[in-house]
Z-matrix of the N, CA and C atoms (Angstrom, degrees):
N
C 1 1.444
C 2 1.529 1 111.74
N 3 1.149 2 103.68 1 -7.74
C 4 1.758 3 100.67 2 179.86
C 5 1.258 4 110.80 3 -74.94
N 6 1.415 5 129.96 4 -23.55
C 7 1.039 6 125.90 5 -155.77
C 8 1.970 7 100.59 6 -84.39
N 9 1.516 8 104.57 7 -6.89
C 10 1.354 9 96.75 8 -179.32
C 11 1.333 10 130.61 9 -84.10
N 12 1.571 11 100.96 10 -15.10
C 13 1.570 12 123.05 11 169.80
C 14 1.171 13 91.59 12 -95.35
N 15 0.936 14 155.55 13 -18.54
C 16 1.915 15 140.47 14 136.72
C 17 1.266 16 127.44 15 -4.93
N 18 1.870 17 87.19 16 -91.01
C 19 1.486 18 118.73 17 171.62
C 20 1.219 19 108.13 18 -33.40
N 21 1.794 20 117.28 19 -58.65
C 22 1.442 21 119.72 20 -141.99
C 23 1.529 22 103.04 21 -71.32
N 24 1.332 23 108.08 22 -44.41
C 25 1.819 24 123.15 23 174.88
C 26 2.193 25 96.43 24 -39.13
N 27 1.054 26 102.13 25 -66.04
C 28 1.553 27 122.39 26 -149.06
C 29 2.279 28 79.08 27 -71.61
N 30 0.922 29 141.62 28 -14.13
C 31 1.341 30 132.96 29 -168.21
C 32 1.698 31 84.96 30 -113.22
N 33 1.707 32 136.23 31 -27.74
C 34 1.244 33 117.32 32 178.86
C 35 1.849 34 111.92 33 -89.33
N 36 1.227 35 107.05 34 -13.60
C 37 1.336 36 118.64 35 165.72
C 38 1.545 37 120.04 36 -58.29
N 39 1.212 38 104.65 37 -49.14
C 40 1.686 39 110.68 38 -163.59
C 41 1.807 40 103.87 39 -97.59
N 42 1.596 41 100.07 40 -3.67
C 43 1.273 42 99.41 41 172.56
C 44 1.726 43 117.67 42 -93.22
N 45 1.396 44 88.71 43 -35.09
C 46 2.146 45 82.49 44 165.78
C 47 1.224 46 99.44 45 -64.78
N 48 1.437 47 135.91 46 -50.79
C 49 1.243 48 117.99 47 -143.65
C 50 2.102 49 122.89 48 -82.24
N 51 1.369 50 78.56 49 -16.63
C 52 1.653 51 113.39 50 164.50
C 53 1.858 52 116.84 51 -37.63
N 54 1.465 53 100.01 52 -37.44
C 55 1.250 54 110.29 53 -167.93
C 56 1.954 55 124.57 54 40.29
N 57 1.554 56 75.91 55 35.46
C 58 1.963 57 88.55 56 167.01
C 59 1.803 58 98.54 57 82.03
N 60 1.377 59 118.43 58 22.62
C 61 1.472 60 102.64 59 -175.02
C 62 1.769 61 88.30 60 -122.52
N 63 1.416 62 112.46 61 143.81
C 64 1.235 63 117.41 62 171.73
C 65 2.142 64 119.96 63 -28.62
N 66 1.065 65 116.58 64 162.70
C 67 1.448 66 116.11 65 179.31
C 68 1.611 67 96.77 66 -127.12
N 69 1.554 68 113.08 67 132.84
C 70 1.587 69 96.04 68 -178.62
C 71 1.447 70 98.69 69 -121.33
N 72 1.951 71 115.43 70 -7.16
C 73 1.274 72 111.02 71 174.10
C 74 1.539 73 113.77 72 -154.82
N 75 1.182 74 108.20 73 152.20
C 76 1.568 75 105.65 74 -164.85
C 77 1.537 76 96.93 75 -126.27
N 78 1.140 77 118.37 76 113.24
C 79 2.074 78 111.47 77 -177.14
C 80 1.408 79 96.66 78 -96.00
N 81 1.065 80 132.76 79 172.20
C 82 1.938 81 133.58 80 -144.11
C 83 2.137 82 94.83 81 -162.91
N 84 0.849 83 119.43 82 126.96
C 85 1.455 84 110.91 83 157.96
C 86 1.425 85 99.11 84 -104.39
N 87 1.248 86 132.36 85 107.74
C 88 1.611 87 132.21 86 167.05
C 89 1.701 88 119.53 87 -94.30
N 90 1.393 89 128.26 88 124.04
C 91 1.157 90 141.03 89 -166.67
C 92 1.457 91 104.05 90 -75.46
N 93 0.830 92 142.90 91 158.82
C 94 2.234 93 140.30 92 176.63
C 95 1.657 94 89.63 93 -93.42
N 96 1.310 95 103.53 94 -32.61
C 97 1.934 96 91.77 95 -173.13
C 98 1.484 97 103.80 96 -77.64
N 99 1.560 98 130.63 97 -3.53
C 100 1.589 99 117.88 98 -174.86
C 101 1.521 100 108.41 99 -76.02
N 102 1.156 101 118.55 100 -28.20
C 103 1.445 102 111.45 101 166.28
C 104 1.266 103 120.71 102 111.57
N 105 1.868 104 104.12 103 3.12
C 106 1.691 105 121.33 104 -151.60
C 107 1.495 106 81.82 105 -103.43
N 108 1.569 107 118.00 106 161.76
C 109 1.676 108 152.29 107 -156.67
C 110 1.635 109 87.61 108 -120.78
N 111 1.073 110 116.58 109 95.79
C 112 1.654 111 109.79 110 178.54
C 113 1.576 112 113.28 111 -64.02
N 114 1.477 113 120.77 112 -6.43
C 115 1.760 114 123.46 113 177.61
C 116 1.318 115 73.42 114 -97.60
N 117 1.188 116 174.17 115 -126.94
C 118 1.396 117 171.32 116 0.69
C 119 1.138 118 84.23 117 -131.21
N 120 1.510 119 102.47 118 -71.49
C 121 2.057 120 121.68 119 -161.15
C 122 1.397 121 102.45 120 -53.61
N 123 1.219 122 133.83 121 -30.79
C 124 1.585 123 134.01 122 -144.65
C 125 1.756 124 85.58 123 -105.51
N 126 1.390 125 121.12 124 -49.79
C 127 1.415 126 119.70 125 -172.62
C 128 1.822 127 94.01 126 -63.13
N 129 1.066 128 141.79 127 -68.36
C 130 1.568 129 131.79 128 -172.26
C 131 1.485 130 112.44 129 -56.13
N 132 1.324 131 122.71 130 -36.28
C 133 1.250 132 101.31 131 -162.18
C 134 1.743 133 91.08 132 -86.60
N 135 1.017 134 137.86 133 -8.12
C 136 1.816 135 126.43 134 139.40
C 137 1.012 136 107.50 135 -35.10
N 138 1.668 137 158.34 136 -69.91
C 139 0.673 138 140.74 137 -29.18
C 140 1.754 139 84.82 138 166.92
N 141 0.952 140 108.12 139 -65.93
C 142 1.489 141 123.59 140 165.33
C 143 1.274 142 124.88 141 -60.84
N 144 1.749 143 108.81 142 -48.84
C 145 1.538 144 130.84 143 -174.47
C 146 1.734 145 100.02 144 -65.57
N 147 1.339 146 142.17 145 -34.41
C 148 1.525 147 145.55 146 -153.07
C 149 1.584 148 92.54 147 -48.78
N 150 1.058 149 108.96 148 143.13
C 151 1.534 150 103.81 149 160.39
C 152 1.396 151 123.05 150 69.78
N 153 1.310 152 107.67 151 8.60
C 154 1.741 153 115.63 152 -171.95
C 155 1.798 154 109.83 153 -132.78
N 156 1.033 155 101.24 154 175.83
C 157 1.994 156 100.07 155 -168.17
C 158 2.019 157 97.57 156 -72.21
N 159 1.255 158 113.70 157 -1.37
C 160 1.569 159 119.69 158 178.99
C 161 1.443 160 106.11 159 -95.78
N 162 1.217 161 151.57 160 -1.57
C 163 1.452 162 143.92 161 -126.98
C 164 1.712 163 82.99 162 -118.55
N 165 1.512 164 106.80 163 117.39
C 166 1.419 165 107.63 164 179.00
C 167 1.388 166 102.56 165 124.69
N 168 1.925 167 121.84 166 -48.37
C 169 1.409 168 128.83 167 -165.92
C 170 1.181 169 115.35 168 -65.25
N 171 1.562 170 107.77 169 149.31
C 172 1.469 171 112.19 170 174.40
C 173 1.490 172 113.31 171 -96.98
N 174 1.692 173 114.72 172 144.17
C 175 1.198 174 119.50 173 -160.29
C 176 1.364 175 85.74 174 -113.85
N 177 2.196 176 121.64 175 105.95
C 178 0.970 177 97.53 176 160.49
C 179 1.265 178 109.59 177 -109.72
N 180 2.124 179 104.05 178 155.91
C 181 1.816 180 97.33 179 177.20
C 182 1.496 181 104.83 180 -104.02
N 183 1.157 182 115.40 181 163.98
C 184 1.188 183 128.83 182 160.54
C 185 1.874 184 103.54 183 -115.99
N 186 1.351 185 82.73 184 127.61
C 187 1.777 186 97.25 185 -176.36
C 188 1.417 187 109.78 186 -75.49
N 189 1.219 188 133.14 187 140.67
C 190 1.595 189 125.03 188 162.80
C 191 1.699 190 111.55 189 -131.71
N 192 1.250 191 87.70 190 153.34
C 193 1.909 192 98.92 191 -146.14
C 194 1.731 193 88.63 192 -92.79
N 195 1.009 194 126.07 193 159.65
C 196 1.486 195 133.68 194 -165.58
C 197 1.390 196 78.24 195 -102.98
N 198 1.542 197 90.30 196 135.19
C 199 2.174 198 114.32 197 164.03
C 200 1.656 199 90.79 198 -119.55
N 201 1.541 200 106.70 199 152.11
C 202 1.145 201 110.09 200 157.79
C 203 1.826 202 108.89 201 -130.39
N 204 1.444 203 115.15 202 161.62
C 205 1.633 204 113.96 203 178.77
C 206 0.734 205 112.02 204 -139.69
N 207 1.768 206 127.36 205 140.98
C 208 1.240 207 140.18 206 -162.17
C 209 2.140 208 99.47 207 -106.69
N 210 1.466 209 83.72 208 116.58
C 211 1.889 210 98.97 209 -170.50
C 212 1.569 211 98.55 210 -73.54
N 213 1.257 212 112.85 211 -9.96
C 214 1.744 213 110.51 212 171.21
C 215 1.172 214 115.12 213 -93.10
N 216 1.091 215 137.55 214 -70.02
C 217 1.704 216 150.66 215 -165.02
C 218 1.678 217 98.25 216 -101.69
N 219 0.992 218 142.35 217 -2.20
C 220 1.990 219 141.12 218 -163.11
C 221 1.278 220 111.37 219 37.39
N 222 1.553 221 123.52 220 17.77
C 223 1.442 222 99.76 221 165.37
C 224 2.058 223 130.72 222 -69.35
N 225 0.777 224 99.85 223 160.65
C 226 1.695 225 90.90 224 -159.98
C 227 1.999 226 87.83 225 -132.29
N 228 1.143 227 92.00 226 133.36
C 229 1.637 228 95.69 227 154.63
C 230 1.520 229 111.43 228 -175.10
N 231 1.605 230 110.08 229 173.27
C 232 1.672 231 119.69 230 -179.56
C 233 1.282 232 120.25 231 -53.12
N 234 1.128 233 128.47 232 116.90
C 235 1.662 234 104.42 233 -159.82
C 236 2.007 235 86.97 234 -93.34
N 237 1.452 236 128.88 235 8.47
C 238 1.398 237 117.35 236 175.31
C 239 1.575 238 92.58 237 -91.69
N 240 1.067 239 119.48 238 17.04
C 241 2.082 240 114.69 239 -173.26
C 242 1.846 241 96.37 240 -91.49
N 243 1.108 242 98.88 241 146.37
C 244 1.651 243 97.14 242 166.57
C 245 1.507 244 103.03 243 49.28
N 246 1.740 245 114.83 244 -134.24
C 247 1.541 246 125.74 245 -159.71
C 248 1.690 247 76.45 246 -97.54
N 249 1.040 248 83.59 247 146.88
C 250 1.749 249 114.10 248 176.88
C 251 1.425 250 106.72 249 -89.69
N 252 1.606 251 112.61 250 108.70
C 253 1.375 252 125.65 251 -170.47
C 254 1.870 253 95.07 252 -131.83
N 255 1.295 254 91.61 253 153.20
C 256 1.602 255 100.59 254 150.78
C 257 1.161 256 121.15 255 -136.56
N 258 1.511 257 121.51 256 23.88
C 259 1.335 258 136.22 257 177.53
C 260 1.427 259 100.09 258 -117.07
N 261 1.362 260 113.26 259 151.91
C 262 1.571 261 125.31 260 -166.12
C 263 1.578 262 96.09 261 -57.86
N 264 1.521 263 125.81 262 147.53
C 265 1.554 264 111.99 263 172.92
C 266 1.745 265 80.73 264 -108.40
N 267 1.257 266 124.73 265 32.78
C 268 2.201 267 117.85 266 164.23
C 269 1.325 268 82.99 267 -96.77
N 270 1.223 269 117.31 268 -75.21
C 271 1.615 270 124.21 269 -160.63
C 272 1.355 271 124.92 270 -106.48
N 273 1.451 272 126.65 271 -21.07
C 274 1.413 273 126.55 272 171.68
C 275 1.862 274 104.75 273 114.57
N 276 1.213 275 105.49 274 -12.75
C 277 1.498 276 107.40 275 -177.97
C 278 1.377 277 140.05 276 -34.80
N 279 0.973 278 152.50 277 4.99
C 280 1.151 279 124.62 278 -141.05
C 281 1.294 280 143.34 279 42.32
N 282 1.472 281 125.41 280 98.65
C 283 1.642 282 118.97 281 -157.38
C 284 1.597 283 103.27 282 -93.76
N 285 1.363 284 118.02 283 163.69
C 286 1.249 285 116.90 284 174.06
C 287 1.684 286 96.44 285 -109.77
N 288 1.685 287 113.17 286 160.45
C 289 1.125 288 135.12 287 -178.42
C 290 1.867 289 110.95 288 -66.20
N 291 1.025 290 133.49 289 89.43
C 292 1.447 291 125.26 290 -171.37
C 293 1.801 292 103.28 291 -78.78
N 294 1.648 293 99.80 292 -44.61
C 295 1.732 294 110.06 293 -162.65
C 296 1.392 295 119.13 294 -137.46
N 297 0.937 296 134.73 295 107.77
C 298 1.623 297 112.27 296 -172.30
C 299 2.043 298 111.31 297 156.91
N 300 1.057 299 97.63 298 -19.95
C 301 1.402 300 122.93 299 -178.84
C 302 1.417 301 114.19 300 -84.09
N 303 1.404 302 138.14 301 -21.29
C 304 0.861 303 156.35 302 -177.20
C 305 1.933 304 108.91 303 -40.45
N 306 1.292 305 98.42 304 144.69
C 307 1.591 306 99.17 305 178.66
C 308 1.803 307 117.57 306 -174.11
N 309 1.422 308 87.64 307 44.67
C 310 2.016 309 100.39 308 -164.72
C 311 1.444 310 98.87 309 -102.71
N 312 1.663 311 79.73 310 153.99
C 313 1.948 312 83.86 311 158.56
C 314 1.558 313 80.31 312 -108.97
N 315 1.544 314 85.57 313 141.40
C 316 1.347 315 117.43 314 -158.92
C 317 2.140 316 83.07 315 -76.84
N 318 1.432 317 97.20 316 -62.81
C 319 1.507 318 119.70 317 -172.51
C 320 1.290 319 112.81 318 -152.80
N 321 1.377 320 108.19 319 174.20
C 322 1.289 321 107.38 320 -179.97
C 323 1.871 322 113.19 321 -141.59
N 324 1.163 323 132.25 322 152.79
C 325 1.588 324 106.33 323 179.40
C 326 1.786 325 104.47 324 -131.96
N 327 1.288 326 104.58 325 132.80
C 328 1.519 327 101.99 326 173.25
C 329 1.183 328 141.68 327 -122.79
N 330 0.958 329 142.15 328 160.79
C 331 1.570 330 131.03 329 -179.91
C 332 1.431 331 114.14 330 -51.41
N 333 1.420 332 116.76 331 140.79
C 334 1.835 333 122.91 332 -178.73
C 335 1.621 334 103.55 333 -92.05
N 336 0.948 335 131.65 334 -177.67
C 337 1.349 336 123.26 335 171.41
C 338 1.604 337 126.21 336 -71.91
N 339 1.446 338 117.31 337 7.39
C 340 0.994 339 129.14 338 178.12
C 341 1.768 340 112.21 339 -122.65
N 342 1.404 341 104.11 340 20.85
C 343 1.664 342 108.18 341 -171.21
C 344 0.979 343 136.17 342 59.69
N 345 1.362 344 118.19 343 24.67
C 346 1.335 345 136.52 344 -176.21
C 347 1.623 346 101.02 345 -97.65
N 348 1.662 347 122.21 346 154.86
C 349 1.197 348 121.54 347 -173.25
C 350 1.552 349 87.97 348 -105.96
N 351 1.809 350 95.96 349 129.37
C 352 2.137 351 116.05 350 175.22
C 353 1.665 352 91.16 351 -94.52
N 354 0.722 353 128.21 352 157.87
C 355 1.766 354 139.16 353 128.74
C 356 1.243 355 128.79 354 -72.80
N 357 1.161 356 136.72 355 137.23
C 358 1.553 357 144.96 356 -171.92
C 359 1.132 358 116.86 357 -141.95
């Protein structure tokens, strides 16, 4: 169900920015650590979009793979690779979040007054 207060955010986003002209595509950077079901996200924001300047648009995501970095030694890696750590496997540290957090509309593209798809 999270993904419906997702959608709804990401369908009120592209609707200010729309400036009242149809939306025919919505591009997404999604993080692996946000926790969202990308068939989840795509089924609500249908779902969300009905009846709004989005209803029709395609929601594409682009997935991004979680990095993590070690603030002692800089080693960096997937912490979903192998055993699932978030501590350095060089030194034991504590890693910081480099990639994976992600949750933008990247862009959005809409119809011009002649039905042509703009980018924004």
């Amino acid at each position: 169900m999270h993904e419906l207060s997702v959608a709804r955010a990401i369908v009120d986003a592209a609707t200010r920015h729309a400036d009242g002209r149809r939306v025919k595509l919505v591009a997404l950077r999604l993080g692996s650590l946000r926790q969202v079901v990308p068939d989840s996200l795509s089924f609500y924001f249908e779902i969300v979009a009905r009846d709004t300047l989005c209803e029709g648009a395609t929601l594409e995501q682009e997935l991004v793979a979680a990095r993590l970095r070690c603030p002692a030694c800089g080693f960096e890696w997937d912490p979903s690779r192998g055993p699932v750590t978030f501590r350095c496997p060089e030194c034991a540290t504590p890693g910081e979040v480099e990639a994976g957090e992600e949750l933008e509309v990247e862009s959005i593209e809409v119809e011009d007054a002649a039905g042509a798809g703009v980018p924004q």
